[in-house]
C-alpha positions as CSV (number, residue, x, y, z in Angstrom):
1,X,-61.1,-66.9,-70.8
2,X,-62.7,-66.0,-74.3
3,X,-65.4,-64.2,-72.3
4,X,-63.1,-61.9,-70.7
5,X,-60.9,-61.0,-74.0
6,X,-63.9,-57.7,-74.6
7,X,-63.4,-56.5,-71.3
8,X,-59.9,-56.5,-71.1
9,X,-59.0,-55.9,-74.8
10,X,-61.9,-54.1,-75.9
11,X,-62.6,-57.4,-78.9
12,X,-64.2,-60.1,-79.5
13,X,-62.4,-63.1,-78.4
14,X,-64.0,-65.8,-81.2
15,X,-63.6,-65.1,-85.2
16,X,-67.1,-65.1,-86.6
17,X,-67.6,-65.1,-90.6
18,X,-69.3,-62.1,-91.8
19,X,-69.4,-61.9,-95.4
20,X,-69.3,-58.6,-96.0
21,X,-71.0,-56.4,-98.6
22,X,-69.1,-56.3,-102.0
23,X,-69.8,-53.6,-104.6
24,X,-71.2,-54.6,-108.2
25,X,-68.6,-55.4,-110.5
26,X,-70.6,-54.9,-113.5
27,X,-70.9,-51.0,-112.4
28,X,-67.2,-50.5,-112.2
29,X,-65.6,-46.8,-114.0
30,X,-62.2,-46.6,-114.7
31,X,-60.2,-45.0,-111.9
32,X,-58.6,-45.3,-108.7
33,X,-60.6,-45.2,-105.2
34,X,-57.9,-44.6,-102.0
35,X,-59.3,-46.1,-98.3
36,X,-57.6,-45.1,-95.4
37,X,-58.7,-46.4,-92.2
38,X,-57.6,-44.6,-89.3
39,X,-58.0,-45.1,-85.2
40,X,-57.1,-42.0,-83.0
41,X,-55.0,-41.1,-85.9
42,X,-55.4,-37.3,-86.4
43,X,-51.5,-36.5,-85.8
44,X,-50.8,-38.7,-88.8
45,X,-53.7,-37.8,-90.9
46,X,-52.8,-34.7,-92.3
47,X,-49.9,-35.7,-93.9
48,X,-51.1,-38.6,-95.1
49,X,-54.3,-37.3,-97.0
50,X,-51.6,-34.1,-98.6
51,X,-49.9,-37.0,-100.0
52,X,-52.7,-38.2,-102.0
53,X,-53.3,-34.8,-102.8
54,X,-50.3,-34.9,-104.7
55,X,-50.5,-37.7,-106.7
56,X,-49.8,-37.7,-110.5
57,X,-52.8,-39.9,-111.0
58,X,-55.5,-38.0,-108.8
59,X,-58.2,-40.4,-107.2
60,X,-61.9,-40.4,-108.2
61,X,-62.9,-40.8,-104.4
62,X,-60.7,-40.6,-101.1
63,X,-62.7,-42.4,-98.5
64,X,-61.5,-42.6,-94.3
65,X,-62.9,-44.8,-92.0
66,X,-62.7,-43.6,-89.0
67,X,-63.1,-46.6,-86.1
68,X,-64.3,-44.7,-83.9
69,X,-61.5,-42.2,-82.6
70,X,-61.6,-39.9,-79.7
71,X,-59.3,-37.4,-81.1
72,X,-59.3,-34.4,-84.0
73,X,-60.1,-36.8,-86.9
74,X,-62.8,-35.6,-88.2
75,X,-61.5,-31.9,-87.8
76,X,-58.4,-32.8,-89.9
77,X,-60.5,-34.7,-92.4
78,X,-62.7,-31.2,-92.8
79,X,-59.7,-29.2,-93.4
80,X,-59.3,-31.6,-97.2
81,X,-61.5,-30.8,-99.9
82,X,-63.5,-33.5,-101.5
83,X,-62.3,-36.5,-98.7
84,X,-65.5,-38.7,-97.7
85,X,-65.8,-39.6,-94.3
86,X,-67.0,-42.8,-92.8
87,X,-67.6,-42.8,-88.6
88,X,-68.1,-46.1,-87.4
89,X,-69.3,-46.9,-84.0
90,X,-67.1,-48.9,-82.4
91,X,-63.6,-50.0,-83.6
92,X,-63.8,-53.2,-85.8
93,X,-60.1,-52.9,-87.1
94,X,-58.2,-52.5,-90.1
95,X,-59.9,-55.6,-92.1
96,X,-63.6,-54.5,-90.5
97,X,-63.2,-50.8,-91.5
98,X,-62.2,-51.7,-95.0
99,X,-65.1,-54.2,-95.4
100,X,-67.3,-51.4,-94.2
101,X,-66.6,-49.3,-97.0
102,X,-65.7,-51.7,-99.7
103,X,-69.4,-51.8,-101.1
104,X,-69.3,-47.4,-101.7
105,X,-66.0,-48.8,-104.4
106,X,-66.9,-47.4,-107.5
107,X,-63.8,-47.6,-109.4
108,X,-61.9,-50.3,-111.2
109,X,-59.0,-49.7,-109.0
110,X,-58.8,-49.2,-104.8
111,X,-56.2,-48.4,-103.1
112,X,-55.4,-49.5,-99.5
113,X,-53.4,-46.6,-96.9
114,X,-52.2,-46.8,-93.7
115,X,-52.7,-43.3,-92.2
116,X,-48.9,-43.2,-90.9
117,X,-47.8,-44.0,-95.0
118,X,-46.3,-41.5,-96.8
119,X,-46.1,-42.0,-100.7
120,X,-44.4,-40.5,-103.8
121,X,-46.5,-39.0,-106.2
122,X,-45.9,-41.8,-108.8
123,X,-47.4,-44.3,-106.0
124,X,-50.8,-44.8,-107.8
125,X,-49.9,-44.0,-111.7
126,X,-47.0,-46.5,-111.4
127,X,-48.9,-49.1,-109.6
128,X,-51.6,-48.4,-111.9
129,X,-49.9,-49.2,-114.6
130,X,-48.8,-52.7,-113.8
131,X,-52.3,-53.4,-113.8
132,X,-53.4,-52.2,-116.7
133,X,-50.8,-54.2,-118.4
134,X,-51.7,-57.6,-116.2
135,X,-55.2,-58.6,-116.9
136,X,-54.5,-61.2,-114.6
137,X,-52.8,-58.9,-111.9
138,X,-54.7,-58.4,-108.9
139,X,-52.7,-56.4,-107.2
140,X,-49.6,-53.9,-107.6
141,X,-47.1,-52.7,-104.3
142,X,-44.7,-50.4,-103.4
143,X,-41.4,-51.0,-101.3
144,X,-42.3,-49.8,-98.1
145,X,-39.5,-48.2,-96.0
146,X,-38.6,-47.2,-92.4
147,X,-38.0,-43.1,-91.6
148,X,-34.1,-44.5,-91.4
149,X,-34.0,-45.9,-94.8
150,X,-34.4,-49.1,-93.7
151,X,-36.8,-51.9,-95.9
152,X,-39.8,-51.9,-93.7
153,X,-41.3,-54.8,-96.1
154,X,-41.2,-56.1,-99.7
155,X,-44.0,-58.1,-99.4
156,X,-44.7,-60.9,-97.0
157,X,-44.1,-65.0,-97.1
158,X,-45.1,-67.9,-95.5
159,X,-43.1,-70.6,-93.9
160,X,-43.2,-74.2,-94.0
161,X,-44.3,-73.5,-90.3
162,X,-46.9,-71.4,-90.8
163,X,-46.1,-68.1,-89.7
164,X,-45.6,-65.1,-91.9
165,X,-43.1,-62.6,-91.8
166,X,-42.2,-59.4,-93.7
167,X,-39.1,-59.5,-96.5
168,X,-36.4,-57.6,-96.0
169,X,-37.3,-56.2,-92.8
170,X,-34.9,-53.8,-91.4
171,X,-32.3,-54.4,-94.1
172,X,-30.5,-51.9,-96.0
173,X,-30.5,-53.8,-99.3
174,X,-33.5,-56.2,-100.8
175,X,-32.5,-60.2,-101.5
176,X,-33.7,-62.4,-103.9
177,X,-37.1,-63.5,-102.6
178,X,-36.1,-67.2,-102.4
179,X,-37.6,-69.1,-106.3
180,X,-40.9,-70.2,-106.4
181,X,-42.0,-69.2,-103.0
182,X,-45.6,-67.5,-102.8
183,X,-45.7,-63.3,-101.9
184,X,-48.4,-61.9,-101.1
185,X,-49.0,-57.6,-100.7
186,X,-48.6,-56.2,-97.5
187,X,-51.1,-53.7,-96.3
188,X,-49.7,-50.5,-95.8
189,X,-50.1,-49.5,-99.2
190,X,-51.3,-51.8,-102.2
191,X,-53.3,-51.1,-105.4
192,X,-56.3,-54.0,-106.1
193,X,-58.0,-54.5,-108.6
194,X,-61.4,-54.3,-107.4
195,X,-63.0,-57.1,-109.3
196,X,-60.6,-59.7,-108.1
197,X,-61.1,-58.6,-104.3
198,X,-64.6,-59.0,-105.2
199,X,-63.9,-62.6,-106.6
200,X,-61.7,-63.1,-103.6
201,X,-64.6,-61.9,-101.3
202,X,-63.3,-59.0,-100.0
203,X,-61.7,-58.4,-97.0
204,X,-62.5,-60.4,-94.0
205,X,-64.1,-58.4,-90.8
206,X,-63.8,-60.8,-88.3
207,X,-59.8,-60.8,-88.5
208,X,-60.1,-57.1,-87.2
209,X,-56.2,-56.4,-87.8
210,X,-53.4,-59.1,-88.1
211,X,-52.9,-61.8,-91.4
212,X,-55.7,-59.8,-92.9
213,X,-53.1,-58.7,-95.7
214,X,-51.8,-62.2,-96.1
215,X,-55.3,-63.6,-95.6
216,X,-56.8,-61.6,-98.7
217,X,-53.2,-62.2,-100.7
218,X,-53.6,-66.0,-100.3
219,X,-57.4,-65.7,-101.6
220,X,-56.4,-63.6,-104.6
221,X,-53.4,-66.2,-105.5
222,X,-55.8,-69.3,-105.1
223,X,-58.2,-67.7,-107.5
224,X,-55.4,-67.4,-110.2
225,X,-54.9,-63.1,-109.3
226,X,-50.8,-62.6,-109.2
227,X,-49.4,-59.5,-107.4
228,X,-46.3,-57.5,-108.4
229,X,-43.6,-55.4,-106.2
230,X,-42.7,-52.3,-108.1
231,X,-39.4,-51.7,-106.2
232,X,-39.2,-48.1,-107.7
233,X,-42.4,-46.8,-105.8
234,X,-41.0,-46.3,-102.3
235,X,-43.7,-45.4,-99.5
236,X,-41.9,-44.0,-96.0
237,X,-44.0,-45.7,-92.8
238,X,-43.7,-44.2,-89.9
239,X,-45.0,-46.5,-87.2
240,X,-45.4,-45.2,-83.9
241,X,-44.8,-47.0,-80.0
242,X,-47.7,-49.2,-79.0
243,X,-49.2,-49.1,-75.3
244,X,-49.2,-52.1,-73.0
245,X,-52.6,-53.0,-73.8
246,X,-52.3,-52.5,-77.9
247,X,-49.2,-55.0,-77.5
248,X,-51.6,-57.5,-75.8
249,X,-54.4,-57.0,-78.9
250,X,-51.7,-57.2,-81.0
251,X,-50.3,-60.7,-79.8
252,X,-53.7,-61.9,-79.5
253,X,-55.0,-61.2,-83.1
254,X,-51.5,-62.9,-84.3
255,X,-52.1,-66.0,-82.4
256,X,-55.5,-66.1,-83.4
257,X,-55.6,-65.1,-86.8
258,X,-52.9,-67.4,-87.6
259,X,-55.0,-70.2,-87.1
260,X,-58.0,-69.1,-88.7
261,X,-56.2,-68.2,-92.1
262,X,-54.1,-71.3,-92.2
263,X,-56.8,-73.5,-91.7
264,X,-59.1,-71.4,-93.9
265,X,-56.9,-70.9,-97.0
266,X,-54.3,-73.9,-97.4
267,X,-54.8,-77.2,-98.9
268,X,-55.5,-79.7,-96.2
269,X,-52.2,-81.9,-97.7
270,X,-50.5,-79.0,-97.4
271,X,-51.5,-78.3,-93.9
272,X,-50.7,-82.0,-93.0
273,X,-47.2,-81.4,-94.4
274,X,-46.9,-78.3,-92.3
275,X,-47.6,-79.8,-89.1
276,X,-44.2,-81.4,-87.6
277,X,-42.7,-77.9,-88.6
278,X,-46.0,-75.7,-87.2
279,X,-45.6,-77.3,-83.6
280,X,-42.3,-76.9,-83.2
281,X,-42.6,-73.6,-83.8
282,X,-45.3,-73.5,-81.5
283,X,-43.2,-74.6,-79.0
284,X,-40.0,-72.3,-79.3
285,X,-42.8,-69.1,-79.7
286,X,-44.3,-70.1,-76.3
287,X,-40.9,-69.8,-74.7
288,X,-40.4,-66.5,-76.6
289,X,-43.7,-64.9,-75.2
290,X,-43.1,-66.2,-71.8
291,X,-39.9,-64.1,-71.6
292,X,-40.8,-61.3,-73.4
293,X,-44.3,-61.4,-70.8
294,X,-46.8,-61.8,-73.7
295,X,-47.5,-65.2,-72.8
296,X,-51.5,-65.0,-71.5
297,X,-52.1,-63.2,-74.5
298,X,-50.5,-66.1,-77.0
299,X,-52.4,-68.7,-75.2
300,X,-55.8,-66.9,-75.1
301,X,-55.4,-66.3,-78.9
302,X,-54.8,-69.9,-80.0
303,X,-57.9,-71.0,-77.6
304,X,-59.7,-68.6,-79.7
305,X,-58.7,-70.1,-82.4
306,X,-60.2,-73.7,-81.4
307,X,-62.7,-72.2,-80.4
308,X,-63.8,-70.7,-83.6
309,X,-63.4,-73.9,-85.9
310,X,-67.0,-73.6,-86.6
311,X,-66.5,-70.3,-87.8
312,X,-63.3,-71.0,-90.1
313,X,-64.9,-74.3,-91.7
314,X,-68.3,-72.0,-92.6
315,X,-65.5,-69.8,-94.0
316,X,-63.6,-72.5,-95.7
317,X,-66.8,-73.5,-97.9
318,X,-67.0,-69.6,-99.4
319,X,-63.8,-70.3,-101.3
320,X,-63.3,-71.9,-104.7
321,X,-59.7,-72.1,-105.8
322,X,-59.1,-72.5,-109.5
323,X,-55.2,-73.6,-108.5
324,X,-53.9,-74.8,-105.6
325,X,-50.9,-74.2,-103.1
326,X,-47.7,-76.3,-103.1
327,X,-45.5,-77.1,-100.3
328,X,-42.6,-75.7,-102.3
329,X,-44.0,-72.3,-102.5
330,X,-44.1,-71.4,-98.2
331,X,-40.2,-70.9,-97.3
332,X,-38.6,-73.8,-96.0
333,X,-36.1,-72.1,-94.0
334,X,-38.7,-71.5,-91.0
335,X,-36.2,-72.2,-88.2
336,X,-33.5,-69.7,-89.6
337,X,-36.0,-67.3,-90.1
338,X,-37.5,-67.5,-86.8
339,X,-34.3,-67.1,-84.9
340,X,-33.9,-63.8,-86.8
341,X,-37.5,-62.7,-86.0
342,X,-37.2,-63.7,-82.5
343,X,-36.2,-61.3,-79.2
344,X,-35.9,-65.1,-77.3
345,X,-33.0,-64.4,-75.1
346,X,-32.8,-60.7,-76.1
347,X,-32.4,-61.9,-79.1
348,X,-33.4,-58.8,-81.9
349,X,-31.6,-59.7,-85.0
350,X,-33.1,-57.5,-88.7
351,X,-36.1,-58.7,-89.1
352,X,-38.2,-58.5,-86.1
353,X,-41.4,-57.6,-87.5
């Protein structure tokens, strides 16, 4: 099965541990470094890179990553003055295009953009400022929104069973994160501080796409980094229709990539805790895939999975938490959530990620 996940998917079907190249946090200048990766992206492009153009706090370096598009990418990039461009041969994902590039960071700051964000000007000098002010802050984010208004995220949790979810998805108005429970930064558009995603490690290339946001934000919160929403700094993300097969990648990079993270980052009492409430949810998911069709894909992602413990335990020894994670910081209210995540029965409640 795991052979046949290349062919049909066009990835790797296993999760191999690739530490990837950090830059040298002795040579950091002060500044701000924006990546944007981007695959077959050249109708979003444009108006992505004039948006960093126009911020109030202009960037020492823009770098794109381009993961190997077939379209006008590097055309559009060439019509921006002063924008690097990276071509890599093959895709390797969000996570693998950002670890390409993360050793060229020269600043003390990098930003993170998805090429269908737009940002406010303020995006980087507000951000930047709660950093500067946080010695301990490892990363700042914006409230992302949908093109109706809507939340798109305010950062995302983890629940007692192990999946994550995005807060305040497709709601008009933000709640209370629930007390004490951990958020981590979404990807779409975060500041770092570079030297703690070096102390972190970096993002993580063999995730390719999928928990790589929640992956890095757990690192940075075990190694004592805190992250803070700015809910003034809005960011508009426009997020476009997937085809068939991108659905199927997508499914299988959450399956997989669930498992590798959670048995990667979290405590092993914690993970013991988690279990009773993990396979249950295992179990209502599997009914949800196998009416919504994305069944195969499921499955084939949590073989992966097994089939990578090798992998995730090599992983596992990189990191050296200097606090740990609590039970009482994942929601607890996993099975309410999930019903309101879930299209199980035509079910699609706010919050379908």
């Amino acid at each position: 099965m795991l052979r046949s996940v290349k062919d049909c998917l066009g990835i790797e079907g296993r999760y191999h541990h690739h530490p990837p190249v950090l830059p040298d946090g002795r040579a950091l200048e002060s500044g701000v470094t924006v990546v944007i990766p981007t695959w077959n992206g050249a109708g979003l492009l444009a108006a992505c890179l004039g948006c960093v153009a126009a911020q109030e706090l202009r960037p020492s370096r823009t770098l794109v990553v381009d993961n190997a598009s077939t379209d006008a990418t590097e055309e559009v990039v060439r019509g921006f003055q002063g924008i690097h461009l990276t071509r890599l041969a093959e895709n390797v994902g969000y996570s693998g295009a950002l670890a390409s590039v993360f050793s060229q960071v020269r600043t003390a700051y990098v930003a993170v953009l998805n090429n269908d964000a737009r940002p406010e000007p303020d995006w980087l000098s507000r951000l930047a400022r709660h950093l500067d002010t946080g010695p301990r802050r490892g990363c700042a984010f914006p409230l992302t929104v949908r093109e109706d208004g809507t939340i798109d995220t305010a950062g995302d949790l983890i629940t007692l069973a192990g999946f994550g979810y995005k807060r305040g998805h497709r709601c008009r108005d933000l709640s209370p994160a629930p007390a004490g429970v951990l958020v981590c930064a979404p990807g779409v558009a975060p500041l770092y501080r570079t030297a703690a995603v070096v102390a972190a490690g970096g993002w993580d290339p063999g995730l390719h796409s999928q928990w790589d946001d929640l992956d890095l934000g757990i690192r940075l919160w075990l190694l004592g980094w805190d992250s803070i929403l700015d809910e003034g700094v809005r960011v508009v993300h426009y997020q476009g229709s997937s085809s068939s097969r991108r659905v199927r990648t997508r499914e299988f990079l959450a399956a997989r990539n669930e498992m590798v993270v959670l048995l990667k980052t979290m405590p092993p009492g914690v993970c013991a805790l988690m279990a009773p409430a993990h396979v249950s949810y295992l179990a209502l998911s599997l009914c949800s895939h196998i009416i919504q069709g994305t069944a195969p894909a499921f499955l084939a992602g949590k073989a992966a999975g097994i089939a990578s413990l090798g992998a995730i335990i090599a992983a596992r020894r990189r990191l050296t938490p200097s606090r740990t994670l609590h039970v009482r910081q994942l929601d607890r209210r996993w099975m309410r959530v999930w019903w309101g995540l879930s299209r199980l029965g035509g079910r699609h409640a706010p919050g379908v990620p």
